[in-house]
C-alpha positions as CSV (number, residue, x, y, z in Angstrom):
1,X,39.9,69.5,-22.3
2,X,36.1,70.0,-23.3
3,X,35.1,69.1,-19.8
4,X,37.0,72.9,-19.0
5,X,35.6,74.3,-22.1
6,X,32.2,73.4,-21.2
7,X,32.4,74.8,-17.6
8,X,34.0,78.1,-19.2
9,X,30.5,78.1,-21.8
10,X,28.2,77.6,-18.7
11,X,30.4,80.5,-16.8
12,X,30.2,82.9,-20.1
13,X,25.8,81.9,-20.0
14,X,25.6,82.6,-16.1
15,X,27.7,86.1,-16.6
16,X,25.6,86.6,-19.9
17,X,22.1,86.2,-18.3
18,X,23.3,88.1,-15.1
19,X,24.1,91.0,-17.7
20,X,20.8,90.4,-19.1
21,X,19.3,91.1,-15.9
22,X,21.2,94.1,-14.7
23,X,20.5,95.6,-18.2
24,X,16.4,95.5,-17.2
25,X,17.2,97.7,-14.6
26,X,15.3,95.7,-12.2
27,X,17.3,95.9,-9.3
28,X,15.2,93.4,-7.2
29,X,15.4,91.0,-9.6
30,X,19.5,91.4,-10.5
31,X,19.9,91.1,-6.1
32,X,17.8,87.5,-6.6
33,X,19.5,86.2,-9.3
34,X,22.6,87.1,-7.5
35,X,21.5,85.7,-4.3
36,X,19.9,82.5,-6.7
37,X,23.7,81.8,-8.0
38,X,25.6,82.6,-4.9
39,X,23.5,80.1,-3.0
40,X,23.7,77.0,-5.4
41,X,27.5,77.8,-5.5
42,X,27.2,77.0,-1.9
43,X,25.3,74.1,-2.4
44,X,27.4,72.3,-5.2
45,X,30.3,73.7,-3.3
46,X,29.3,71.5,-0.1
47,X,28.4,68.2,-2.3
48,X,32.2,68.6,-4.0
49,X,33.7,68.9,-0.4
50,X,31.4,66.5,1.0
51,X,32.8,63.9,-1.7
52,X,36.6,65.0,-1.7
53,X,36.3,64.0,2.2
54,X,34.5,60.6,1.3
55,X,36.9,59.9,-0.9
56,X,40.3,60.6,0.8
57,X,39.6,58.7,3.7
58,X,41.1,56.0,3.0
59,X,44.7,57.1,1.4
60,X,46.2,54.4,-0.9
61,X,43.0,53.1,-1.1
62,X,40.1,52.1,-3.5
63,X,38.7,55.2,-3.3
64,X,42.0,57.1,-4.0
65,X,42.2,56.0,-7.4
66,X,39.1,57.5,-8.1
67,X,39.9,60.9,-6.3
68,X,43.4,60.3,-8.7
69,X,40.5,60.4,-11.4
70,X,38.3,62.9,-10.7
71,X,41.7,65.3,-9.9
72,X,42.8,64.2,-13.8
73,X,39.1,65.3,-14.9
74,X,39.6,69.0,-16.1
75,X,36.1,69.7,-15.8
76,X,36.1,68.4,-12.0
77,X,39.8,69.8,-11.4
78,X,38.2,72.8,-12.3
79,X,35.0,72.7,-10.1
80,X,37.5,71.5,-7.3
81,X,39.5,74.5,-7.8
82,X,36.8,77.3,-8.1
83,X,35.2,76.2,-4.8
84,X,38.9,76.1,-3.0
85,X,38.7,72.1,-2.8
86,X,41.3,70.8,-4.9
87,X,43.9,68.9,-3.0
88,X,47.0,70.0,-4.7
89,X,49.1,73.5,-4.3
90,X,48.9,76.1,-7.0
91,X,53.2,74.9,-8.2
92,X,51.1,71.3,-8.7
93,X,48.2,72.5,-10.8
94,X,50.8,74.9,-12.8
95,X,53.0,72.1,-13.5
96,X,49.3,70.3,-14.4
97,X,48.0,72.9,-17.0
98,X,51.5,73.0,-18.7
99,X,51.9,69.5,-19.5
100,X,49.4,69.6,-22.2
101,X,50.6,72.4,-24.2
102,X,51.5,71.7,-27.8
103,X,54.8,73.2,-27.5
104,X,56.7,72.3,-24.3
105,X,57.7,75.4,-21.8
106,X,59.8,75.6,-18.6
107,X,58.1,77.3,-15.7
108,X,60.9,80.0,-14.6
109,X,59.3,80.9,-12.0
110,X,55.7,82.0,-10.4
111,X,55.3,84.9,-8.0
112,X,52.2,84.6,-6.0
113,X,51.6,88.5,-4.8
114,X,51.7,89.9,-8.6
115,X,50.0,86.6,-10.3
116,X,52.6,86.6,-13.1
117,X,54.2,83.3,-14.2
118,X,57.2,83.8,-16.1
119,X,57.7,80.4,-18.9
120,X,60.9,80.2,-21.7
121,X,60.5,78.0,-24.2
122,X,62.2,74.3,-23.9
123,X,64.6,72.8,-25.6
124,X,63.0,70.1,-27.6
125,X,63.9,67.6,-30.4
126,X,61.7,68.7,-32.7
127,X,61.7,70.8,-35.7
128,X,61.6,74.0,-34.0
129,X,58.4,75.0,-35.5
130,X,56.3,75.3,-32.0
131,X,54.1,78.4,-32.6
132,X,54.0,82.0,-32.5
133,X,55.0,83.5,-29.2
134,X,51.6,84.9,-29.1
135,X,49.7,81.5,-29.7
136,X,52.0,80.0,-27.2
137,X,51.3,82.6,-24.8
138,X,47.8,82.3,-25.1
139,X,47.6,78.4,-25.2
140,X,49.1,78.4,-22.0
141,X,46.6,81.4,-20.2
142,X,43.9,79.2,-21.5
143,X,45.2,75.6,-20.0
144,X,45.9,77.7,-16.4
145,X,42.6,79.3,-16.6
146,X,41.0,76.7,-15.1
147,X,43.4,75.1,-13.0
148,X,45.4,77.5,-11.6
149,X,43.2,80.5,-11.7
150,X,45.8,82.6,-9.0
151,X,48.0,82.9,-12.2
152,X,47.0,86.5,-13.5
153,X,49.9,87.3,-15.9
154,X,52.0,85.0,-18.5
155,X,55.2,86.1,-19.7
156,X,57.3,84.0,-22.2
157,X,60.9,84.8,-21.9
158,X,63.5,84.8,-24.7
159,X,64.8,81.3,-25.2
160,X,68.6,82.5,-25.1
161,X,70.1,79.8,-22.9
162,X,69.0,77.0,-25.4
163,X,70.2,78.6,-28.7
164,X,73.2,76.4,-30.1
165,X,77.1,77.6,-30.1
166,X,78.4,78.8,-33.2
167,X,81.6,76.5,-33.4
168,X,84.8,77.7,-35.4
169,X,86.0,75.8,-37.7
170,X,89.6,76.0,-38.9
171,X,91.8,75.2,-42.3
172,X,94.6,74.0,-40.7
173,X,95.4,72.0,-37.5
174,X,95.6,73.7,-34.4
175,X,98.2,75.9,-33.3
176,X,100.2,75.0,-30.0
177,X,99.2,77.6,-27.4
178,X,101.9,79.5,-25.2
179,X,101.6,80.4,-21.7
180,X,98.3,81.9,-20.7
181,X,96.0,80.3,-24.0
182,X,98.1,82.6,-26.7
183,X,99.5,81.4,-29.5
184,X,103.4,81.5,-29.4
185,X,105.2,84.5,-29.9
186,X,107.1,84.0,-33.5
187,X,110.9,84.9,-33.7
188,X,112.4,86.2,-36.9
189,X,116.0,85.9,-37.3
């Protein structure tokens, strides 16, 4: 994921030196860089959409493996996705960003008008030692930063449903069960 990392840095710079320049006070200077920065967005917006189309004219073809390529490419998923290019829906690009998290989660659901996506953490074979729930929360706001920015809100739910059942074990053999599970009524004589 450095590609991403390296399009957050140059985000952070942009922002930084944008700061910079409201700072100054110069206000017709802050309205040209913001002009300056809204216009190449424009511009690298209409050579990413420009090559989308060139390469998803022919579906199935040469040139869809290398769209399949540049859409694996978190630093172009990314691009794609900030300009509103990226072919897949936002459940896609979720399901995307949580594959690579070092402790595997279940998406529980995602609801679109708040931005929260609710996760629980999966059952896996492992030792059980995934994380904190904070570093796992966080690992996965970082991986959907990029592609799936719509996702405002992470919750991890409690993992109850995977938790094993406490099984009973008996000293003796099993009792023969009367009518509705009980165990029969003893007589004494």
């Amino acid at each position: 994921m450095s590609g991403a990392l390296d399009a957050e840095r140059a985000g952070r710079r942009v922002e930084e030196i944008l700061d910079r320049l409201a700072a100054s006070g110069d206000r017709t200077a802050c309205e040209a860089a913001d002009e300056l920065v809204r216009v190449l967005m424009e511009f690298y917006g209409a050579g990413l959409a420009r090559t989308v189309e060139l390469l998803g004219r022919e579906p199935g073809g040469p040139a869809a493996g290398a769209l399949d390529a540049l859409l694996a490419d978190d630093l172009v998923a990314s691009l794609l996705v900030l300009h509103g290019l990226h072919p897949h829906d936002a459940a896609t690009r979720i399901a995307r960003a949580l594959e690579g998290l070092p402790q595997p989660v279940e998406n529980t659901g995602f609801d679109p008008a708040t931005g929260e996506l609710r996760l629980r953490p999966a059952a896996s074979g492992g030792c059980g030692c995934g994380g904190s729930r904070d570093a796992v929360e966080e690992s996965a706001r970082d991986a959907l930063a990029c592609l799936a920015p719509e996702v405002t809100k992470v919750v991890l739910e409690d993992d109850t449903a995977g938790e094993p059942v406490l099984l009973q074990i008996g000293a003796g053999p099993p009792e023969t069960t009367g009518a509705g599970g009980r165990p029969p009524a003893r007589t004494t004589r």
